[in-house]
N, C-alpha and C positions, 0 to 999 in steps of 0.2 A: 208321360214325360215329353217336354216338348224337343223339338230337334232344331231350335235357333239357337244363336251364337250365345255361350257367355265366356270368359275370360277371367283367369286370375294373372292378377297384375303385382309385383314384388320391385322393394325400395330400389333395388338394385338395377330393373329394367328388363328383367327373366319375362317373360309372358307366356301360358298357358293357355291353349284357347280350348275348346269342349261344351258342351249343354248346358243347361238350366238346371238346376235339382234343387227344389222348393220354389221357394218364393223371385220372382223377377226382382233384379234392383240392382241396387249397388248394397255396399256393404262393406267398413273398413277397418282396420284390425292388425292385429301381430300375426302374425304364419310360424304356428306352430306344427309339429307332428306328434303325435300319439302312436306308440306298437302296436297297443293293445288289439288281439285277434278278435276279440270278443268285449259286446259292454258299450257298445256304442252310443244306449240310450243314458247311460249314468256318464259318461264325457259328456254329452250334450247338455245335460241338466246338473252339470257341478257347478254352482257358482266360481268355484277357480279358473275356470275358463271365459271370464265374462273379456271382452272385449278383444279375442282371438279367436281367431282363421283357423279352424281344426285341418288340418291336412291328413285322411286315413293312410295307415299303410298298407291295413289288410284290402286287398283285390274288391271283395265284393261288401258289400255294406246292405243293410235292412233285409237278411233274407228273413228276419222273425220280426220283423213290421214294430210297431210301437203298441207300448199295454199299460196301462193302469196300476204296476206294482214296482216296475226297477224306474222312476224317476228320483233323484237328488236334490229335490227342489221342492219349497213347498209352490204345490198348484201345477204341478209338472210342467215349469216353466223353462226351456232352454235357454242359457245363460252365453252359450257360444256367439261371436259376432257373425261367424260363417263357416261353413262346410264344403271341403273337395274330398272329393271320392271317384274311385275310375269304374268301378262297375259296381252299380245299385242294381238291385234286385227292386221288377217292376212290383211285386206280390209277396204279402207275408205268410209266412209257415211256419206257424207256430199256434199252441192249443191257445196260449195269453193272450192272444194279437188281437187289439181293437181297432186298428186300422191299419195304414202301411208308414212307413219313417217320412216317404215324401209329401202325404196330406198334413201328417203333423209339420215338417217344415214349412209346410204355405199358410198352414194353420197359423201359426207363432212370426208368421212373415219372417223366417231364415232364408237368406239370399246363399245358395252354395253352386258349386260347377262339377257339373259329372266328366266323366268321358277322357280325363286325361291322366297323362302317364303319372302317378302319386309318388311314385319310386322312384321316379327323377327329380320330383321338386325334392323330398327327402333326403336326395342325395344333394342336393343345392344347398339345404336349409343345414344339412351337417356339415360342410365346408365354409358356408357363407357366415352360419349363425339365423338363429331367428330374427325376421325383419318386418318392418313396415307393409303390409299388403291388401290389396282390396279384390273383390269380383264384382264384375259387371257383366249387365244382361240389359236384355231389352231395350227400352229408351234413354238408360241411364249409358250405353256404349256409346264411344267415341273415339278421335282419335287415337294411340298412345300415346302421344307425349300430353295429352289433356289428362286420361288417365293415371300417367305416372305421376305428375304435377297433382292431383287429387291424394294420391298415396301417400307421396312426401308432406302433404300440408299436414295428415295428422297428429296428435300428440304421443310421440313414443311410451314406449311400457316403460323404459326408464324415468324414474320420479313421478311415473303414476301413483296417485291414493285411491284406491278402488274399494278397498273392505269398508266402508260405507255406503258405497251405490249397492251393493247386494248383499247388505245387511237388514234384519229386520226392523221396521220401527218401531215397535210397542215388543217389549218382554212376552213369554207367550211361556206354561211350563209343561212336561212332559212327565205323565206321573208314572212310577214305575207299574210292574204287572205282579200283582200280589205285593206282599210286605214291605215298606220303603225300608231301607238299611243306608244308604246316603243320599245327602244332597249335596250336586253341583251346580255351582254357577257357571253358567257354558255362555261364553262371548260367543256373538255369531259375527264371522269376520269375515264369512259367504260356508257358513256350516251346513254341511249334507244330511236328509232328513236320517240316513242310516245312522250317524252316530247320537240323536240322544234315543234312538230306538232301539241301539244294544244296551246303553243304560240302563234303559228301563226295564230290559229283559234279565238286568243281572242286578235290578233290585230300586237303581239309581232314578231319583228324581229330578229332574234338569229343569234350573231356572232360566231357561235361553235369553240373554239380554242380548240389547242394539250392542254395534261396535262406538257408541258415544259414551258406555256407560263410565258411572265414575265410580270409584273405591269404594264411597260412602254408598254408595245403595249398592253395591256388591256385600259389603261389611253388615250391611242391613238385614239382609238373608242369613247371614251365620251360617254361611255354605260349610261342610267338610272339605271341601277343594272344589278350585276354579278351574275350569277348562278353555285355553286357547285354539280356536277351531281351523280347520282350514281357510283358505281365502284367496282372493286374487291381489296383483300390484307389484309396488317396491316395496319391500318392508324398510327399507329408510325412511318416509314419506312418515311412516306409522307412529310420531315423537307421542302422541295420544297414549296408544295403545302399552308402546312401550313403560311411559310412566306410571302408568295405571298399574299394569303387570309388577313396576318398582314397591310400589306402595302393597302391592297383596306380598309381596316375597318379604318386605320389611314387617310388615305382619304378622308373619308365618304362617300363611293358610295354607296347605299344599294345594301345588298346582302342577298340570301338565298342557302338553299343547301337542297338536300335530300338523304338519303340514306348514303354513304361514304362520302357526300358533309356533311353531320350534324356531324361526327366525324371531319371532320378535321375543321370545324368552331368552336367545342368544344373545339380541339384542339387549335389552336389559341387565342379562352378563357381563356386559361391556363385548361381545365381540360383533366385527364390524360384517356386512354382507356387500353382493355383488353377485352382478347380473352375468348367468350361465350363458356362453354361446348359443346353445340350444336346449339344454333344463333336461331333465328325466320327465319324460310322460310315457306310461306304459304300465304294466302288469306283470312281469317277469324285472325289478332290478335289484340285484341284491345286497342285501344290506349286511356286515359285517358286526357283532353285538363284540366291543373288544374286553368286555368282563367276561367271558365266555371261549371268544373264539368264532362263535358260530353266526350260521350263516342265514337269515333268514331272506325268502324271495318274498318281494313288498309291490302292491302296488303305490305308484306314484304321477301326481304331477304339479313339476314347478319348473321356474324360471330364474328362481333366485336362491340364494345357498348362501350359508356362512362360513367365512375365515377360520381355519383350524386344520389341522393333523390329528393323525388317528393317535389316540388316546392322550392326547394334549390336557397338561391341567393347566390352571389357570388361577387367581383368586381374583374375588368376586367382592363387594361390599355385603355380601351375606351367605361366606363364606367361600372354601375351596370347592371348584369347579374340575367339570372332567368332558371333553368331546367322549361320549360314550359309543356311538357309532358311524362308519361312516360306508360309502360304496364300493363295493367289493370292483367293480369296474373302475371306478374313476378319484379314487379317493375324497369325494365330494363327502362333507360333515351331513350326517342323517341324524345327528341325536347328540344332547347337550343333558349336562345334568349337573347338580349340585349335589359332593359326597354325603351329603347328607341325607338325601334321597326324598328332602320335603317336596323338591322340585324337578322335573325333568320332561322332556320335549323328544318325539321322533317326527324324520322329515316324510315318512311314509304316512299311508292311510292304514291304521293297525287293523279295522275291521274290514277291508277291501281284498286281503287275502287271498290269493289264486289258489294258492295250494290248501291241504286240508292240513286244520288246524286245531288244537284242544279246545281252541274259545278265542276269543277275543286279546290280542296280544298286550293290548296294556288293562290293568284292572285296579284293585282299589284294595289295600290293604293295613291292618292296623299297625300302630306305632307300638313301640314297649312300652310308654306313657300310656296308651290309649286315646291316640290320637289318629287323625288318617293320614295316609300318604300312597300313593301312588307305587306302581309297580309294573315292568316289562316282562311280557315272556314270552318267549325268541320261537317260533314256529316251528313246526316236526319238518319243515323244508331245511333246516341247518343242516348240512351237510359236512363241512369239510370249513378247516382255518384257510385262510386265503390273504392275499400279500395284494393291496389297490394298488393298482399303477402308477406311478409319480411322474409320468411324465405330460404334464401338463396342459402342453403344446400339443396334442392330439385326441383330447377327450373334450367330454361335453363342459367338464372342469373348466377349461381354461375363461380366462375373464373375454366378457364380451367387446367387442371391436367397434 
């Protein structure tokens, strides 16, 4: 690693100075931060993350190098615009490791900054809100105020369309492992290879289409249920997605969604979204299932979140609605559903689970007709009922500034 200057630079004028890690250049992006202690290579490779500044919190980063088995992407592509980290690990230690985190960075030409304090910008980006930020190294440094004037020119994450640039182009299917017992059509909106890969393990055949597709070649497959996937953006931006999603629910096919896939079903609900100060990214946040009570700990990451109160109903053009879950921290909407149960959405990643778990938390279950529909189930992490904070004004809840 080398020991010339690079810099992270923030909308605000904060500056950061410290190392190179990966690739030399510039690099520019939203400034996010991530908890998670662990997992570093599946943040890297989530298409949700395409066009933001990962900011680590854990201390040291890459001591089990990069491997051939936990990437999120097909072609173990990193989807992140950049990486700060305070203390990288020069060597990997691990039996997986095919090489170390920073060849794959220079590999994939990711521009990141080591060496500085993470915990301070962390505590900046929680007061400030997620913003505008770039890093610079090498030949691409320069004054600050050229710099900050570079940062500011970009295009905010607000009214980004992004589930198109890290969507696939051509349909591609995943066929289940032994017997097929359903088929989904699974929007890729920047979908992780892990979920049509529990799918498949739990019987499911996944027709993965682009995020352009339309109704009618949805309707074409005679899918059992349609899948809304994660993704990166605004989900306002998404009037495509949303419609499409109208037309499979006037249909009546069931469907579920997760992650950006639960806003734009919200969406289609009729309820409205807005951009989180600084969003849940992380591994530990918990999520409250309010037909139950219980608690389950989710991993998650987003930026954006929907309008609602815990167990808020609602009517819907295709029927009565119910906010089914939301954050045991921040009262932020995790999960939306139609009482009917043809339809329903979580804001977590159900198979990303930290804790241990009977399986897979959403699965696939028949109807009294003998139809399909969809079904949540709440993690052996539940603990205890729990009461979100309402106060506003001090959580990641509140609307962006």
């Amino acid at each position: 690693m080398t020991t010339t200057k690079a810099v992270l630079v923030l909308e605000d004028g904060r500056i950061f100075t410290g190392t190179p890690f990966g690739a030399v250049g510039q690099t520019l992006g939203e400034a996010v931060f991530s908890t998670g202690m662990s997992g570093y290579q599946e943040t890297l490779t989530d298409p949700s993350y395409h066009r933001q500044i990962v900011v680590a919190t854990a201390p040291q980063i890459g001591n089990t190098g990069w491997n051939d088995e936990d990437a999120e992407s097909r072609g173990d592509k990193i989807w992140v615009a950049g990486y700060a980290v305070r203390d990288p690990s020069p060597r990997a230690s691990n039996w997986r490791a095919t090489g170390t985190l920073e060849d794959e960075l220079i590999r994939q030409n990711i521009v990141g900054v080591a060496g500085i304090d993470t915990r301070a910008v962390v505590r900046h980006l929680r007061s400030r809100g997620s913003m505008k930020a770039g890093v610079f190294s090498g030949d691409t440094l320069a004054e600050p105020e050229e710099l900050l004037e570079r940062v500011r020119g970009q295009q905010p994450m607000l009214g980004a369309d992004l589930a198109g640039q890290v969507s696939t182009e051509a349909g591609y299917v995943v066929d289940p492992h032994g017997p097929r017992r359903f088929t989904v059509a699974a929007l890729d909106l920047g979908i992780k290879t892990n979920t049509p890969r529990n799918f498949a393990a739990r019987g499911v055949r996944s027709h993965v289409l682009p995020a352009s597709v339309t109704f009618e070649q949805i309707a074409d497959l005679r899918p059992d249920g349609v899948f809304l996937s994660n993704g990166p953006g605004d989900p306002a931006t998404a009037d495509h997605l949303v419609a499409v999603t109208r037309e499979v629910l006037g249909a009546g096919i069931p469907l579920f969604g997760i992650c950006f896939g639960n806003q734009i079903l919200g969406r289609a609900l009729g309820l409205s979204t807005y951009k989180m100060v600084f969003g849940h990214r992380g591994i530990n946040i918990p999520v409250i299932d309010h037909a139950t009570g219980r608690v389950a700990v989710t991993a998650q990451n987003h930026g954006f979140a929907l309008e609602g109160e815990a167990g808020q109903g609602f009517d819907t053009d295709f029927g009565p609605a119910v906010v089914s879950h939301t954050c045991a921290n921040d009262g932020v909407v995790e999960g939306v559903k139609l009482v009917d149960g043809r339809a329903f959405s979580v804001q977590y990643h159900p198979e990303a689970a930290a804790a241990r778990t009977r399986g897979i938390p959403v699965r696939p279950v028949h109807r009294p007709d003998g139809g399909l529909t969809m079904s949540a189930r709440t993690t052996p992490a539940s603990v205890h009922k729990c009461t979100p904070i309402r106060d506003k004004s001090r959580t990641c809840c509140a609307r962006s500034r």
